[in-house]
N, C-alpha and C positions, 0 to 999 in steps of 0.2 A: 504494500500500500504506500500511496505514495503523500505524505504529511501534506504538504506546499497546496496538492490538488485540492487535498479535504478540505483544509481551512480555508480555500478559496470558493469552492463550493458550497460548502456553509456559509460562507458570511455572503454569498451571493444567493444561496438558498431562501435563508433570512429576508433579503430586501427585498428577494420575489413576494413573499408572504403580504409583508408591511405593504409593496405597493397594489399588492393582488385587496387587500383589505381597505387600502387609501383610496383604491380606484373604486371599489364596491360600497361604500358608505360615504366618503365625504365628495367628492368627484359627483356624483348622481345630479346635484343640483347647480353645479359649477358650470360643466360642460353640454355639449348639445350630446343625442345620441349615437353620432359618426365619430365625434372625439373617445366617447366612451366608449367604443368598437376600437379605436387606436388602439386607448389605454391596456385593452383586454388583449389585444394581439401582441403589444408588447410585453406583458404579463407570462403569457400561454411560452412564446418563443424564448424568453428568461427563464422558464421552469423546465425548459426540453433540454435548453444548453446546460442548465446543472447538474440535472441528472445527467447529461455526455459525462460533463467533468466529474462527476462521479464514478464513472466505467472508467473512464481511463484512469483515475485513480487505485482502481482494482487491478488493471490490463498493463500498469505501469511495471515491468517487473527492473528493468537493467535502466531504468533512467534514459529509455530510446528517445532519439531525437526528435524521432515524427510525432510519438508522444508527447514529446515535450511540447512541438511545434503545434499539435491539436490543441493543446492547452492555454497555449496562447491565443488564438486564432478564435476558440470559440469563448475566452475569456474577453475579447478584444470586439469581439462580433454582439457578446450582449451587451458592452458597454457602449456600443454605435449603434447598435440596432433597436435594441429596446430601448437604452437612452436616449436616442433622439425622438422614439416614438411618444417617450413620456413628457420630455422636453415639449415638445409639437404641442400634446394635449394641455399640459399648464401653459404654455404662452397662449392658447386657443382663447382663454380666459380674459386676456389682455393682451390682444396682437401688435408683433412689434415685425420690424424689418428681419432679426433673426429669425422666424421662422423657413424666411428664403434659403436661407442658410445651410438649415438643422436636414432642409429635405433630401436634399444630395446622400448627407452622410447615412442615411436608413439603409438604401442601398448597398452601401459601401461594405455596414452590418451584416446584411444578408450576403453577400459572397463570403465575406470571411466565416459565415457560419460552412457557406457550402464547400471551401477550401480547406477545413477542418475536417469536414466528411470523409471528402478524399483523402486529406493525410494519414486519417485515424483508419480508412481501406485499407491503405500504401503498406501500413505498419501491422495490419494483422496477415495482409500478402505476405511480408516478408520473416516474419515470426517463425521461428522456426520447430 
């Protein structure tokens, strides 16, 4: 098992919960219905990449590099992907020029999820 994974996962675990609970009780009368549809797909795709980092935290045996690199990639991916979908949904509240911004990088999120995919493939190909 691999320490650095779990505690990353956990404490990313955690802020799924908090925002999966902030989006479902205070959020409701904040935002319109389409924001709160955001808020919840960035929720959903934050609780799919923890539990990855949770496999590979089990899957980690020799501290492999593509391991590693998935660990980063889908650590990197929910902090751009679901952060900027959260981002998005609070600025909705009071729109500013940064939301021009924040919209690019959602995308960005989501490859880094799908580049983590394949690394974490790469690495169970090559496993011996």
């Amino acid at each position: 098992m691999n320490k650095k994974i779990v505690v990353t996962a956990a404490i990313l675990g955690m802020v799924a919960v908090i925002t999966g609970a902030f989006g479902a009780h205070a959020l409701k009368e904040l935002v319109t219905p389409k924001y709160l549809q955001t808020w919840g797909t960035a929720v959903q795709y934050h609780f799919y990449h923890v539990f990855a980092l949770l496999f590979l935290a089990v899957l980690n045996r020799s501290s492999s590099k593509l391991i590693n690199t998935s660990y980063w990639l889908f650590t990197l991916g929910i902090l751009l992907f679901s952060g900027s979908l959260y981002a998005l949904t609070l600025l909705s509240i009071h729109p500013s020029g940064v939301m021009s911004i924040l919209g690019p990088i959602t995308p960005l999120g989501g490859v880094l999820f799908i580049v983590g995919w394949f690394t974490l493939a790469l690495a169970a190909w090559k496993e011996k």
